[in-house]
VEXLO-688090 format. One record per residue: x, y, z of N, C-alpha, C, O in turn; residue in three letters. Coordinates in pm, whole numbers. Layout:
# residues N
(site (X, Y, Z), (X, Y, Z), (X, Y, Z), (X, Y, Z), "Ala")
...
# end
This chain:
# residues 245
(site (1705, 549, 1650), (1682, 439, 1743), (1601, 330, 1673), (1498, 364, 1614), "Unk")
(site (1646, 181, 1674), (1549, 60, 1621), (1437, 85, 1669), (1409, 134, 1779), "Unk")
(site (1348, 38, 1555), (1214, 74, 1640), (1179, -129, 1720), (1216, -237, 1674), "Unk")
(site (1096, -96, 1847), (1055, -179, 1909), (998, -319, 1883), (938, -375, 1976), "Unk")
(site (1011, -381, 1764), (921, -503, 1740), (865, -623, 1758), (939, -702, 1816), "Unk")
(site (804, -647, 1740), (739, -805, 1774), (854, -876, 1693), (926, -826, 1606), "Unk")
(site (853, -1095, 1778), (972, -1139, 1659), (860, -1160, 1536), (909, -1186, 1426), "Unk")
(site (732, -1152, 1546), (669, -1155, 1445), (660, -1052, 1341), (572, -1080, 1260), "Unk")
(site (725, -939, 1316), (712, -817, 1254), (851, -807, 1185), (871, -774, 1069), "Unk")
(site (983, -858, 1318), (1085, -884, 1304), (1156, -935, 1213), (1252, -887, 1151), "Unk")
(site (1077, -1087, 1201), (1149, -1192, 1137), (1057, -1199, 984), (1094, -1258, 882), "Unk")
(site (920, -1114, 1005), (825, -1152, 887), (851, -1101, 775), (822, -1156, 669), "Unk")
(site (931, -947, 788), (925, -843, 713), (1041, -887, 602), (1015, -857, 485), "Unk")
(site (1195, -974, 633), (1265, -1007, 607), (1250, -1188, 532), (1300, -1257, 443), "Unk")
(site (1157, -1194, 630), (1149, -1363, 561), (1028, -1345, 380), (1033, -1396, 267), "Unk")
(site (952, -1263, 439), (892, -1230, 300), (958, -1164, 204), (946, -1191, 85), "Unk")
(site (1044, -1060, 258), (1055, -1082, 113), (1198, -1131, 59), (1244, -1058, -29), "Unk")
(site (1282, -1250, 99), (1408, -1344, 75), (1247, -1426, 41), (1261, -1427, -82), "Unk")
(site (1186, -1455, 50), (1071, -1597, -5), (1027, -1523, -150), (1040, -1584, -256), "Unk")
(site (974, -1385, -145), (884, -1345, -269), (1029, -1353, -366), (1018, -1417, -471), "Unk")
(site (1168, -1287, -331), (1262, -1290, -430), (1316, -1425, -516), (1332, -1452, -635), "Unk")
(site (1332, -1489, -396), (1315, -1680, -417), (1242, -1688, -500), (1308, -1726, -597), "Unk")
(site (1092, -1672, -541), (1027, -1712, -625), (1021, -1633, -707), (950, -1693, -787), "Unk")
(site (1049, -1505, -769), (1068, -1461, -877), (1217, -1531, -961), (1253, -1537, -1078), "Unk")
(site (1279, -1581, -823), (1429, -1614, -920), (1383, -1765, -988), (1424, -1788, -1102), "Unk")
(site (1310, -1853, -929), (1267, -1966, -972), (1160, -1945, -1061), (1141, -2048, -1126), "Unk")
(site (1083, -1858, -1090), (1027, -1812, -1230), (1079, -1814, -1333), (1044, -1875, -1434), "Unk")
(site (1203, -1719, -1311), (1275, -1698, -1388), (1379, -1813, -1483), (1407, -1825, -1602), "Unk")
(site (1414, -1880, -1366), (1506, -2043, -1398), (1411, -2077, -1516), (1440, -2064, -1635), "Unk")
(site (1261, -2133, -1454), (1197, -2207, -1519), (1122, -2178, -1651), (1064, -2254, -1728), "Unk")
(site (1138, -2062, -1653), (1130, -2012, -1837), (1234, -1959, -1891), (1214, -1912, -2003), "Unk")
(site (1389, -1946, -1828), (1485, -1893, -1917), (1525, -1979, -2029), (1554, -1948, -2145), "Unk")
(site (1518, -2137, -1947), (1577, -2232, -2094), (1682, -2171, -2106), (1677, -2102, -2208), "Unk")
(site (1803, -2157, -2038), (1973, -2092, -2052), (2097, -2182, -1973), (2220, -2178, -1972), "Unk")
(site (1987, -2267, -1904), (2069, -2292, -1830), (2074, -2282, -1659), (2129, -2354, -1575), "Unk")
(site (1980, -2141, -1644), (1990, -2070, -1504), (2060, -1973, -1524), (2072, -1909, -1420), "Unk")
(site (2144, -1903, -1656), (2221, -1806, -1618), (2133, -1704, -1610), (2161, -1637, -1511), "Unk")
(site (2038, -1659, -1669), (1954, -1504, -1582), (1889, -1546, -1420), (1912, -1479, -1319), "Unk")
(site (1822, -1645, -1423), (1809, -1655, -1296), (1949, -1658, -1165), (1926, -1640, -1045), "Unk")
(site (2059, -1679, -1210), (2174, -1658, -1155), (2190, -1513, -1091), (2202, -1472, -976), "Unk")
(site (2184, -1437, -1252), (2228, -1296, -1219), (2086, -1217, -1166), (2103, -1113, -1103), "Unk")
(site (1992, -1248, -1182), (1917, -1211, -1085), (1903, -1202, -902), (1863, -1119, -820), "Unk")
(site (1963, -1344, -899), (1983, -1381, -729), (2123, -1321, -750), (2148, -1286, -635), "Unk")
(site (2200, -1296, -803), (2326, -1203, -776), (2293, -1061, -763), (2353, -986, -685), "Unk")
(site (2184, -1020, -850), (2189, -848, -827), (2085, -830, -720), (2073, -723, -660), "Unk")
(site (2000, -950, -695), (1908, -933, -611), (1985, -921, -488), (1989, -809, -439), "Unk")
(site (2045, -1011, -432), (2151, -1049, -321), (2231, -923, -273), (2245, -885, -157), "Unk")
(site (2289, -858, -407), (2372, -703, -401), (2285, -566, -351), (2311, -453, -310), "Unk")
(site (2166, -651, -380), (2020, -474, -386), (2028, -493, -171), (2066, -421, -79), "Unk")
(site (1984, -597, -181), (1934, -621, 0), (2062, -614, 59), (2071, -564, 171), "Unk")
(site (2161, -656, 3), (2312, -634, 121), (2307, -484, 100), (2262, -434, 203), "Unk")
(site (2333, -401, 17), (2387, -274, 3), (2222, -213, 78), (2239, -205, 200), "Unk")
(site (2108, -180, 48), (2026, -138, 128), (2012, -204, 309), (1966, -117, 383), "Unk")
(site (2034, -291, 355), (2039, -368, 439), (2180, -299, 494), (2165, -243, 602), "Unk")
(site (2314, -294, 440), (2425, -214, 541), (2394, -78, 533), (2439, -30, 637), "Unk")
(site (2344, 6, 472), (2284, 150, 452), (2218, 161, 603), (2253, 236, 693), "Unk")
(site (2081, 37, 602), (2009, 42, 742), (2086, 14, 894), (2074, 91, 989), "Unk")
(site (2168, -114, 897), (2204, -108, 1065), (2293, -12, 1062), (2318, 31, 1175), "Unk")
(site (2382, 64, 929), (2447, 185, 1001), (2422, 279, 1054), (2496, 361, 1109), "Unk")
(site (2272, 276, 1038), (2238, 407, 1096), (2183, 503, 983), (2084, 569, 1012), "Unk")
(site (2239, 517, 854), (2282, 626, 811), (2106, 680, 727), (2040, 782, 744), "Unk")
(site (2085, 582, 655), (1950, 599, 669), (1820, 666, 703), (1719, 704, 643), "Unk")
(site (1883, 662, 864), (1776, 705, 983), (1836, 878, 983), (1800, 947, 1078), "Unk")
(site (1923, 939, 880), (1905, 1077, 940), (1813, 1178, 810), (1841, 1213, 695), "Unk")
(site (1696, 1198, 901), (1583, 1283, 797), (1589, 1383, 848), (1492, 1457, 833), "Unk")
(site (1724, 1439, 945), (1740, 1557, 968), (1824, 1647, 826), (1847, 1768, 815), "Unk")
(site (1849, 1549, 744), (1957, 1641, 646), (1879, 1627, 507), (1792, 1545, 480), "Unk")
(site (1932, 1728, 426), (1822, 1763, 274), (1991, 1711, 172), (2104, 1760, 176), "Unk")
(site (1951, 1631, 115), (1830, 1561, 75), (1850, 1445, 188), (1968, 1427, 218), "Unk")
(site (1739, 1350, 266), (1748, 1251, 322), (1809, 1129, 257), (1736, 1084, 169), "Unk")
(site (1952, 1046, 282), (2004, 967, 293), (1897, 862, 196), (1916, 798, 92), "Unk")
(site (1800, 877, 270), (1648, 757, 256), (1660, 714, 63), (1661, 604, 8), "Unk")
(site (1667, 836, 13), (1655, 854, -73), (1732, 737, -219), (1699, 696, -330), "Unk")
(site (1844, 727, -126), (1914, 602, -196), (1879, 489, -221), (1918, 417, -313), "Unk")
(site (1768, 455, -103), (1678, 339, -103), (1537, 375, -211), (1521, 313, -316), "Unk")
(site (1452, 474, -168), (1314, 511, -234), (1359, 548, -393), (1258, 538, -463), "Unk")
(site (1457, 580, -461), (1439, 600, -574), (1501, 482, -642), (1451, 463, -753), "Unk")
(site (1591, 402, -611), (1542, 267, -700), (1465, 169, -697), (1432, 85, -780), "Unk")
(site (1429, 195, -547), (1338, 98, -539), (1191, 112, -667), (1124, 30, -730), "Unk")
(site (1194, 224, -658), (1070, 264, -769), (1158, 264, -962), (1110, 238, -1073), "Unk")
(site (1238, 289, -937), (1316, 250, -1107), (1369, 101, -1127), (1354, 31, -1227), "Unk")
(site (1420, 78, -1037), (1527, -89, -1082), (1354, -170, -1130), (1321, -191, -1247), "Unk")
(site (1285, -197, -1035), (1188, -283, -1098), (1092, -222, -1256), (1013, -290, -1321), "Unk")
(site (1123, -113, -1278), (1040, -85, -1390), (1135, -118, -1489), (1109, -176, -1595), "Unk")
(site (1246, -79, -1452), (1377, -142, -1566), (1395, -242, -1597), (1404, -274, -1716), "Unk")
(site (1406, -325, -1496), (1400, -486, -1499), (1282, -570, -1593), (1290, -649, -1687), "Unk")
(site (1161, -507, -1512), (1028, -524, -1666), (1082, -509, -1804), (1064, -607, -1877), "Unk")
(site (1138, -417, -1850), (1211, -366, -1961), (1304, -449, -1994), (1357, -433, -2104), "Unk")
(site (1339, -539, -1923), (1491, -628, -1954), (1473, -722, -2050), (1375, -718, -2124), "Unk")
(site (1575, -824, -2061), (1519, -963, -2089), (1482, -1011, -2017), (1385, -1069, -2066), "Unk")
(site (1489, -1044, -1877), (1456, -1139, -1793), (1296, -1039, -1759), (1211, -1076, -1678), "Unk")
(site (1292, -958, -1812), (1124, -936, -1826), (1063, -961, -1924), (941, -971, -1909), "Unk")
(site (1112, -979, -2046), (1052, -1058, -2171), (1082, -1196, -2170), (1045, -1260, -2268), "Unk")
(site (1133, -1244, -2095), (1134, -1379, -2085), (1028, -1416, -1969), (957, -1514, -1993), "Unk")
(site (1014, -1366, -1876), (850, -1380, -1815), (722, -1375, -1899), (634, -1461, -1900), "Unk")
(site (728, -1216, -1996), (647, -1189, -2038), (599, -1281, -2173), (488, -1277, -2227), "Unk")
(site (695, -1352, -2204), (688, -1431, -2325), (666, -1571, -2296), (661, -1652, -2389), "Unk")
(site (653, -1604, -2181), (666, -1772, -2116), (623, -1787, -1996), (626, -1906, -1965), "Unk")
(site (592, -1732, -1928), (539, -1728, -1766), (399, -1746, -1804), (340, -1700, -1902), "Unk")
(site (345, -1834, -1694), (156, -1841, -1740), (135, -1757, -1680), (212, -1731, -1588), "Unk")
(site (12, -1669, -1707), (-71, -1547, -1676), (-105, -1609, -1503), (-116, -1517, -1422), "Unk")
(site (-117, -1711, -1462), (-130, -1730, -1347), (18, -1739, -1283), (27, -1765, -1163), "Unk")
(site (90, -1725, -1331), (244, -1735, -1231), (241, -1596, -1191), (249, -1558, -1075), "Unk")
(site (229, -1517, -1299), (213, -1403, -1274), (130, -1299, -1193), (184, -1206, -1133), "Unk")
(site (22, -1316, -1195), (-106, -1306, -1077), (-100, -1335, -952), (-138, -1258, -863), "Unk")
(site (-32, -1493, -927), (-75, -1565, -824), (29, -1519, -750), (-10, -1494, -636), "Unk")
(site (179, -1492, -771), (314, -1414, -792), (226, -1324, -624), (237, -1355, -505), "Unk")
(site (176, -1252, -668), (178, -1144, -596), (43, -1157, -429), (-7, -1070, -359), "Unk")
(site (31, -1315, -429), (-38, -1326, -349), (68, -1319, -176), (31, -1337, -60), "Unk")
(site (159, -1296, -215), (288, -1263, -110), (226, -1142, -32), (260, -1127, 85), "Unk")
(site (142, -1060, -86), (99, -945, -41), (15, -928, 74), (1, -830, 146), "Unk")
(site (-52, -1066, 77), (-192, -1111, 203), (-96, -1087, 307), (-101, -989, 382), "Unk")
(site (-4, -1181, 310), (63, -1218, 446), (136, -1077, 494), (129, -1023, 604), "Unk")
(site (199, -1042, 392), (274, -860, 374), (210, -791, 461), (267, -743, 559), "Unk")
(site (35, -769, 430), (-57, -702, 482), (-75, -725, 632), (-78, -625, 704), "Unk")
(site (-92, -872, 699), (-116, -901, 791), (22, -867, 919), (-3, -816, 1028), "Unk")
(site (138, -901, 880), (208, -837, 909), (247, -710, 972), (305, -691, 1079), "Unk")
(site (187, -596, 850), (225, -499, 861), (105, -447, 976), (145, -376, 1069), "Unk")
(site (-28, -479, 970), (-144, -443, 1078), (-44, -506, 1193), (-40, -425, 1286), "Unk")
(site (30, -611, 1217), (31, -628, 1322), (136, -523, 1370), (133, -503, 1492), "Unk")
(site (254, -432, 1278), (351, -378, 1338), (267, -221, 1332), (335, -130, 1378), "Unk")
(site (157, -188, 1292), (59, -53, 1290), (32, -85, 1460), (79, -16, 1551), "Unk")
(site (-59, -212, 1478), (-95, -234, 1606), (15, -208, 1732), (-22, -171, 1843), "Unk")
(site (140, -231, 1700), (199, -230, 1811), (256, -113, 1840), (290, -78, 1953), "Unk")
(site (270, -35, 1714), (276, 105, 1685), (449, 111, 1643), (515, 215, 1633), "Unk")
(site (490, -4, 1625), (624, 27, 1544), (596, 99, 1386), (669, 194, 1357), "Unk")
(site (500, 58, 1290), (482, 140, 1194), (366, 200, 1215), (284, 153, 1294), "Unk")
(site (340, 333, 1134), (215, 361, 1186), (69, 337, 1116), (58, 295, 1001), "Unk")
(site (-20, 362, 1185), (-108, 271, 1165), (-197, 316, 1041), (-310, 269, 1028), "Unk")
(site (-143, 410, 946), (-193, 490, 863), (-112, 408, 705), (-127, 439, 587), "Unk")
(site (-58, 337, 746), (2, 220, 639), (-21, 96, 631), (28, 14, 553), "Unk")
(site (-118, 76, 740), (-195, -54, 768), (-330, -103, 714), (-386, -19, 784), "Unk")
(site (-390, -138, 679), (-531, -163, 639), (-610, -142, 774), (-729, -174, 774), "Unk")
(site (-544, -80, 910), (-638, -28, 988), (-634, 94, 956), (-723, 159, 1009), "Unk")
(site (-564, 153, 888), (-529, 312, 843), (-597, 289, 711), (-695, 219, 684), "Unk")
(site (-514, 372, 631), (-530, 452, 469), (-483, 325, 348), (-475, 346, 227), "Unk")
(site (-459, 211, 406), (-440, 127, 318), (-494, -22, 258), (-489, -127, 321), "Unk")
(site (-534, -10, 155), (-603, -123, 154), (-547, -228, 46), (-616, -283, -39), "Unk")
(site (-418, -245, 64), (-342, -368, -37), (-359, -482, 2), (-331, -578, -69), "Unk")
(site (-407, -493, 119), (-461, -648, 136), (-556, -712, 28), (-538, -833, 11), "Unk")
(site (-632, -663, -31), (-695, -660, -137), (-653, -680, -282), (-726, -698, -379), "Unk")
(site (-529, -675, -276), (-425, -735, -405), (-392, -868, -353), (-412, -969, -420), "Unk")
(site (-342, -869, -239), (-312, -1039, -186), (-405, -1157, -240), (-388, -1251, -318), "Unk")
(site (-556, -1087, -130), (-621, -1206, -144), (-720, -1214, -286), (-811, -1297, -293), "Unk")
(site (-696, -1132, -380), (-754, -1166, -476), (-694, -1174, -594), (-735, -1205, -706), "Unk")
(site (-582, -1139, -549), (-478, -1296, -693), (-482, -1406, -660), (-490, -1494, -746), "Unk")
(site (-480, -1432, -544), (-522, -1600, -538), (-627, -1651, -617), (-600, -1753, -681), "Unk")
(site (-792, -1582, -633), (-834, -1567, -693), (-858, -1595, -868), (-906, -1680, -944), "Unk")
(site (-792, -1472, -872), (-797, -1477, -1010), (-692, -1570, -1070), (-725, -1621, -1177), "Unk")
(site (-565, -1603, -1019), (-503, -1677, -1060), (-536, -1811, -1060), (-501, -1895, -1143), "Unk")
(site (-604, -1829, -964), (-663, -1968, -1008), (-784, -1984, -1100), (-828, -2096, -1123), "Unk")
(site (-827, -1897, -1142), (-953, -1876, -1292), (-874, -1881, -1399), (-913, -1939, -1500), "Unk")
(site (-710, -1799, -1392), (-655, -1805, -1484), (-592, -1913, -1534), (-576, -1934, -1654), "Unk")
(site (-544, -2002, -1421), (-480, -2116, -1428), (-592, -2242, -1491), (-566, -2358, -1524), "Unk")
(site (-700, -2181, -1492), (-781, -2294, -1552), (-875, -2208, -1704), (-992, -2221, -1740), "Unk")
(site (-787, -2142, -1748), (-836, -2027, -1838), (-979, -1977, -1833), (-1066, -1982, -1920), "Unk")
(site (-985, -1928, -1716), (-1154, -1909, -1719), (-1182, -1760, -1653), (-1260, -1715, -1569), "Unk")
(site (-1062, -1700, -1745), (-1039, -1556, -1596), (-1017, -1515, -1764), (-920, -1552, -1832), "Unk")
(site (-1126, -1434, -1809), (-1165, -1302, -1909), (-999, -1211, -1875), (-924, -1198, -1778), "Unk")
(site (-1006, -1158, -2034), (-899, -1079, -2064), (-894, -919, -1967), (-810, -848, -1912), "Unk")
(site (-1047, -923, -1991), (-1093, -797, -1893), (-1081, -783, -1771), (-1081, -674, -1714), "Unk")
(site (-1065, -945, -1692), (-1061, -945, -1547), (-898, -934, -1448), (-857, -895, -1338), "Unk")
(site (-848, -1000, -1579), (-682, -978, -1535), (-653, -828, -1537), (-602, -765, -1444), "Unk")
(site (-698, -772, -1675), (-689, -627, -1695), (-723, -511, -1544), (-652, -432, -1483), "Unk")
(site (-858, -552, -1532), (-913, -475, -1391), (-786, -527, -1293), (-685, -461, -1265), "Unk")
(site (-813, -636, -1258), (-713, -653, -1148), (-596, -636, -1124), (-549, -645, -1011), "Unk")
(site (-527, -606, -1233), (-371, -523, -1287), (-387, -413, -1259), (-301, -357, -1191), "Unk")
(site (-483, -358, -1294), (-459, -198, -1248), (-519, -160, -1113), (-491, -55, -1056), "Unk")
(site (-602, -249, -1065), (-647, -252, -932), (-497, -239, -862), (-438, -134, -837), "Unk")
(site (-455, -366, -838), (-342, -385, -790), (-250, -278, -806), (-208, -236, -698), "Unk")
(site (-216, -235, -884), (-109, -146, -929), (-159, -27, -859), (-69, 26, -794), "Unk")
(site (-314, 56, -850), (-311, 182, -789), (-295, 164, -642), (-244, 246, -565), "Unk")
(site (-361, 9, -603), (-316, 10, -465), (-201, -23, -386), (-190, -26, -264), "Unk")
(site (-103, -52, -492), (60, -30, -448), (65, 141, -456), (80, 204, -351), "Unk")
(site (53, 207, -578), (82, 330, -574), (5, 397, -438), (62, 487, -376), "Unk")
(site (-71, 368, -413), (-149, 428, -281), (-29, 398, -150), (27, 498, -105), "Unk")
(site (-10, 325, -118), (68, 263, -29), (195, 380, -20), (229, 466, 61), "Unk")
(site (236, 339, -135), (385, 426, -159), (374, 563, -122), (461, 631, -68), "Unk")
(site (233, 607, -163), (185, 759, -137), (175, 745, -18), (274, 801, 30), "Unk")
(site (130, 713, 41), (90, 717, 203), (230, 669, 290), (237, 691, 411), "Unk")
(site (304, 623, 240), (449, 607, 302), (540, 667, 273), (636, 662, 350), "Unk")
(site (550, 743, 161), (608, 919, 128), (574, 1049, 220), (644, 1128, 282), "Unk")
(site (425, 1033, 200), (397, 1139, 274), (361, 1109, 426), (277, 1172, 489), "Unk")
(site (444, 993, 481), (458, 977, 651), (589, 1003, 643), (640, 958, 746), "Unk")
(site (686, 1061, 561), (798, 1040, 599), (810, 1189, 657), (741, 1281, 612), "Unk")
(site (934, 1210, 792), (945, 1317, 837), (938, 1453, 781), (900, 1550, 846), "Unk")
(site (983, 1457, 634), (988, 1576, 589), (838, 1618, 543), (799, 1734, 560), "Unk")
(site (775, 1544, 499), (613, 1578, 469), (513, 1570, 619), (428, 1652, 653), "Unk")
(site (561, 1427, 704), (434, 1416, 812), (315, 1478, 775), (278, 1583, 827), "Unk")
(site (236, 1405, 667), (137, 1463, 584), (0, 1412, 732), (-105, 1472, 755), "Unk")
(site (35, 1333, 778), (-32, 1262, 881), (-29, 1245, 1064), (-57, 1174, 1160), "Unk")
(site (30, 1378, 1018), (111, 1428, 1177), (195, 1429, 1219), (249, 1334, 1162), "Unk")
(site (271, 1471, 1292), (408, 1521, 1328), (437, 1438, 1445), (553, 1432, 1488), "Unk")
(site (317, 1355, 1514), (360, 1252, 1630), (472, 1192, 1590), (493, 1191, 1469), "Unk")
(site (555, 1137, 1665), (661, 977, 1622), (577, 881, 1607), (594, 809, 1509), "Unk")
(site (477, 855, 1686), (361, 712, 1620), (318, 751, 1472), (266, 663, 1404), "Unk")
(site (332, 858, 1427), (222, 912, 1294), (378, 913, 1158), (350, 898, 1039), "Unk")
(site (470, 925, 1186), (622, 942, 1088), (691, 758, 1101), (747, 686, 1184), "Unk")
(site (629, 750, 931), (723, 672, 871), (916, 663, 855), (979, 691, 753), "Unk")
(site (960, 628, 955), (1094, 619, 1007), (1140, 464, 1041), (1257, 428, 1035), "Unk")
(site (1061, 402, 1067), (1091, 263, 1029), (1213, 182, 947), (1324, 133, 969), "Unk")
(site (1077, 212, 788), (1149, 160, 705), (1324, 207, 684), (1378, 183, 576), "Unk")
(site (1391, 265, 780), (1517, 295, 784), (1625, 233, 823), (1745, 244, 798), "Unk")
(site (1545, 150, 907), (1628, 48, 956), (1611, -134, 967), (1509, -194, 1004), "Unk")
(site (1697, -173, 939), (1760, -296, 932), (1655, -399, 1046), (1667, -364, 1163), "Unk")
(site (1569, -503, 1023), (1532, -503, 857), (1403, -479, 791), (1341, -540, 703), "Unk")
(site (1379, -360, 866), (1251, -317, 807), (1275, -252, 626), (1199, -234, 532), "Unk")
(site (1407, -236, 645), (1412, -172, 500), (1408, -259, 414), (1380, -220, 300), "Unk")
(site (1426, -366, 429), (1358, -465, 312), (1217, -473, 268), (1175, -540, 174), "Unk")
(site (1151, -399, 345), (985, -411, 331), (1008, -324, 186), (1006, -392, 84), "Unk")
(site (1034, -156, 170), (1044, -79, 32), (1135, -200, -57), (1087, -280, -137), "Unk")
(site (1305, -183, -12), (1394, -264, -99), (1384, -389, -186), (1432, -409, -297), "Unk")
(site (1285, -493, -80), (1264, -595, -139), (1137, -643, -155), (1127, -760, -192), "Unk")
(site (1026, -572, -132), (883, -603, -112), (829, -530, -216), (776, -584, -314), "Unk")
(site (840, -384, -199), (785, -301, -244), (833, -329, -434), (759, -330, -533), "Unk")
(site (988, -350, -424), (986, -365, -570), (966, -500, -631), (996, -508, -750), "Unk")
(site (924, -601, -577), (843, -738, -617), (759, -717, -664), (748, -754, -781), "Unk")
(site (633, -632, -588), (539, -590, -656), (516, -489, -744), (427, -477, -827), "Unk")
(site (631, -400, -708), (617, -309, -896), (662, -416, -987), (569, -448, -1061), "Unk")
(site (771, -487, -1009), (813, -565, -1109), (688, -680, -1150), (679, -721, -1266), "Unk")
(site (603, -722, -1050), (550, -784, -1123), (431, -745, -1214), (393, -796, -1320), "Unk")
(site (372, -615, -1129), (279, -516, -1222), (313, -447, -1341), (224, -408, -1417), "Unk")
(site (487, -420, -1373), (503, -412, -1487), (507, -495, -1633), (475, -475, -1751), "Unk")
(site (596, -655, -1511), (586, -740, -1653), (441, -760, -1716), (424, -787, -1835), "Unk")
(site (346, -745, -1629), (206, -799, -1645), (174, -709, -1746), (152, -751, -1859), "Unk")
(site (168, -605, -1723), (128, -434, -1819), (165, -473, -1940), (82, -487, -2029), "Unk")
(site (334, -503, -1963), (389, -569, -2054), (364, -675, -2159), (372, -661, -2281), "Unk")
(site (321, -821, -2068), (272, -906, -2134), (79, -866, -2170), (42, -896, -2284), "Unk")
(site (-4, -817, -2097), (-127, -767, -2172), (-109, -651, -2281), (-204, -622, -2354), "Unk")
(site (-13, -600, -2290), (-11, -492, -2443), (61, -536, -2488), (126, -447, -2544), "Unk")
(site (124, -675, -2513), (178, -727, -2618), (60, -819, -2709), (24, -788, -2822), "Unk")
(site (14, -925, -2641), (-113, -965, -2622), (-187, -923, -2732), (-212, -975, -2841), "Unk")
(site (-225, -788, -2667), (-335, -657, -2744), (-327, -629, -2890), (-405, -608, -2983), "Unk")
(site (-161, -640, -2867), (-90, -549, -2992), (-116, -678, -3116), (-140, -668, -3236), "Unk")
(site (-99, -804, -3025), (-133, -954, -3132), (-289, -991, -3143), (-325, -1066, -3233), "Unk")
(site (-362, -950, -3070), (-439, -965, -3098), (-511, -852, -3226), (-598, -902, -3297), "Unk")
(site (-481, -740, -3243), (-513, -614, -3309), (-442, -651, -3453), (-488, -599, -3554), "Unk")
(site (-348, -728, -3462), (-250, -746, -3579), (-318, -842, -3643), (-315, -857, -3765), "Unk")
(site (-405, -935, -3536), (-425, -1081, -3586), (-376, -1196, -3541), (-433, -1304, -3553), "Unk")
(site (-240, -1173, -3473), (-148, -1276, -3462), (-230, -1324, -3336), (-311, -1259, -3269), "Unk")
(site (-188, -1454, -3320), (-242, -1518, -3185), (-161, -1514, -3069), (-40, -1537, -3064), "Unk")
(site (-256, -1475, -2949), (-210, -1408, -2842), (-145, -1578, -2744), (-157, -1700, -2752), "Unk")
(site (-73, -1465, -2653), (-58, -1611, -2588), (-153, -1696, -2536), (-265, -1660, -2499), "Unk")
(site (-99, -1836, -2532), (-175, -1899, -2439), (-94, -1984, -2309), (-125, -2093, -2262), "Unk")
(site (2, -1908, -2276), (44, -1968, -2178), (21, -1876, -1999), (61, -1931, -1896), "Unk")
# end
């Protein structure tokens, strides 16, 4: 059954992340120097990831965590590989090699609004509230402090060390999230067996864009970042001069 939502939970979950993908694809344009053709095939495979997870959800099919292995599964395991792969790509060395350290940072300030959002669908009890920053989660805290740092960075005044902390800040408190939305899912109900307490949501259309297209924005951008600081490292350790863009 859809779960009950506000049009604010409704329309937010979907508009964020067609906006956060938007702006990774216009990242991408603006340092490929190709033309637009990776930023092309990006909004093409991006476009293919949310239609094919997105008809998975209003069919229904998704929503059955009565069967082993859960359906779900088609969604949760690339969502956690395609973006680490993609880091790995070219169109992740072409970030990592040309994107300013603040595109990258500031990138992930999509997450504030993400957060606010999501308290409001904990509050109404469409998700539960153990994935909310009134619960077990505290990624709001990646939002509002790339804004932050990205603007120290954007005026180079944000230490090698501070991007560093805040990369991995960020990064355990996505992994936290993910943990805490694994283990709400029916087969664990690590957090109770209520229907208010089981992550079942994200199953349907279009909450499943929150994992599909949210969730892997922000792994992809915590990888290219990982990426571009141990390249960095590796130039700075050699001698060679690190970036400065």
């Amino acid at each position: 059954m859809t779960p009950n939502a506000s049009l604010l939970v409704t329309l937010g979950i979907p508009s964020l992340a067609l906006a956060t993908l938007a702006l990774i694809a216009f990242m991408i344009q603006r340092v490929a120097r190709d033309g637009g053709r990776h930023a092309r095939l990006f909004v093409v495979g991006a476009a293919a990831w949310l239609a094919f997870s997105g008809a998975l959800a209003a069919s229904g099919f998704l929503a059955r965590f009565d069967v082993l292995p859960p359906p779900f599964v088609l969604i949760l395991v690339p969502t956690l590989v395609l973006p680490l792969w993609l880091a790995r790509s070219r169109v992740g060395e072409l970030l990592c090699d040309r994107a300013p350290l603040a595109w990258l940072i500031g990138f992930q300030a999509f997450r504030l609004p993400l957060e606010l959002v999501m308290h409001r669908a904990g509050i109404e009890g469409t998700m539960p509230v153990q994935m909310s920053f009134g619960g077990s989660s505290f990624d709001i805290v990646s939002g509002s402090t790339a804004i932050v740092v990205a603007a120290l960075a954007a005026y180079d005044r944000a230490p090698r060390w501070l991007i560093t902390a805040w990369n991995a800040l960020g990064s355990l408190l996505l992994i936290n999230i993910v943990c805490i939305a694994i283990a709400s899912l029916p087969q664990f109900h690590r957090f109770g067996s209520d229907p208010a307490q089981l992550n079942t949501w994200v199953a349907y259309f279009p909450f499943v864009w929150l994992p599909a297209g949210l969730v892997t924005s922000a792994l992809f951008g915590h990888a290219v970042l990982w990426r571009k600081l141990a390249r960095d490292a590796r130039g700075a350790t050699s001698g060679a001069p690190a970036s400065v863009i």
